[in-house]
DODOKOL-650971 format. One line per 4 residues: number of its first residue (from 1); for each residue x, y, z of N, C-alpha, C. Coordinates in Angstrom, 3 decimals, decimal comma. Atoms other than C-alpha are relative to their C-alpha. Example, Ala and Ser with C-alpha at 12.3 -4.5 7.8 and 13.67 -1.06 7.14 Angstrom:
2
1> 0,890/-1,190/0,000/12,300/-4,500/7,800/0,900/1,200/0,000 | -0,820/-1,190/-0,060/13,670/-1,060/7,140/-0,770/1,090/0,730
//
This chain:
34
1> 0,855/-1,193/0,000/0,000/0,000/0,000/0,894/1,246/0,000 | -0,971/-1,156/0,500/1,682/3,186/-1,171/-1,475/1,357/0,210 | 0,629/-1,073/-0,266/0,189/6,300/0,670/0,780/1,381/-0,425 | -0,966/-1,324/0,366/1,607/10,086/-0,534/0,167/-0,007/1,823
5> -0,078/-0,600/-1,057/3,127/11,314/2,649/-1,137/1,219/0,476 | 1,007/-1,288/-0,418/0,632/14,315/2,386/-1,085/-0,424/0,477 | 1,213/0,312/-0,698/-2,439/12,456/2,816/0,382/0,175/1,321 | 0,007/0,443/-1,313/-1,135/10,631/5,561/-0,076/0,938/1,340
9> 0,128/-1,291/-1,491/-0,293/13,867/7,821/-0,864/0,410/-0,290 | 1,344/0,042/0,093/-3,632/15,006/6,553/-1,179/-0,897/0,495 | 0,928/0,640/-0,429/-5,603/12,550/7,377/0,693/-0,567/2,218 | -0,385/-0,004/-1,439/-3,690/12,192/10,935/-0,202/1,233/0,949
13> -0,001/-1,396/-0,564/-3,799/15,881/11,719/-1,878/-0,187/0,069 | 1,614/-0,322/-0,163/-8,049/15,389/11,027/-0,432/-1,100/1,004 | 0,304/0,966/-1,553/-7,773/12,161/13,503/0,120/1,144/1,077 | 0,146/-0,639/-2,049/-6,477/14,488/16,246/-1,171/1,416/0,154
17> 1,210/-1,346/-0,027/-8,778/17,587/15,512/-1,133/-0,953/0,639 | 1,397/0,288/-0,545/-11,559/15,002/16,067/-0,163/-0,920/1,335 | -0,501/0,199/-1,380/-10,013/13,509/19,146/0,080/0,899/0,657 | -0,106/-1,084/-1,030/-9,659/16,545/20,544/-1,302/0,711/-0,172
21> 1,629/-0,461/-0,259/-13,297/17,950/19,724/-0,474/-0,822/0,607 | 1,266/0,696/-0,549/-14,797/15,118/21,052/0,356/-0,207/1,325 | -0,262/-0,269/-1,650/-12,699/15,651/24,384/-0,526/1,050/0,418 | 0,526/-1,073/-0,256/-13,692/18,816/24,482/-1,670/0,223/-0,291
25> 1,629/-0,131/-0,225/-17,537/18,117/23,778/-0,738/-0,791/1,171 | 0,399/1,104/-1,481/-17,309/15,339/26,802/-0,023/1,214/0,880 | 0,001/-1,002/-0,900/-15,743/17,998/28,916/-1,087/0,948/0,362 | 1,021/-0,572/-0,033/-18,281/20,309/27,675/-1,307/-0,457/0,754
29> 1,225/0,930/-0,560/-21,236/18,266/28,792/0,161/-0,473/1,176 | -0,484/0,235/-1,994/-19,566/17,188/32,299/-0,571/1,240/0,579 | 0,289/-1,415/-0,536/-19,856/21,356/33,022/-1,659/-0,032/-0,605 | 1,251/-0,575/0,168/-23,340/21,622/31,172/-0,856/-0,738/1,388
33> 0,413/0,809/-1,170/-24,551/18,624/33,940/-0,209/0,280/1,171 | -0,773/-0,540/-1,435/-22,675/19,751/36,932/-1,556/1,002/0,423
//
C-alpha cells in the first residue's frame, strides 16, 4: 500500500482535531450537567 506522505499527515492531523473535539464536547457536557 503506497500512501503520498501528504495524505497521511492530513488525514492524521483530522484524527487528532476530532479527538480533541470530542474531548472537548465530553468535557463540555460534564460542566453543562454539573
Amino acid at each position: 500500500m503506497n500512501i503520498p506522505k501528504k495524505s497521511l499527515i492530513h488525514s492524521h492531523l483530522f484524527c487528532c482535531s476530532f479527538i480533541a473535539s470530542s474531548l472537548l464536547m465530553q468535557k463540555a457536557l460534564s460542566y453543562a450537567w454539573d
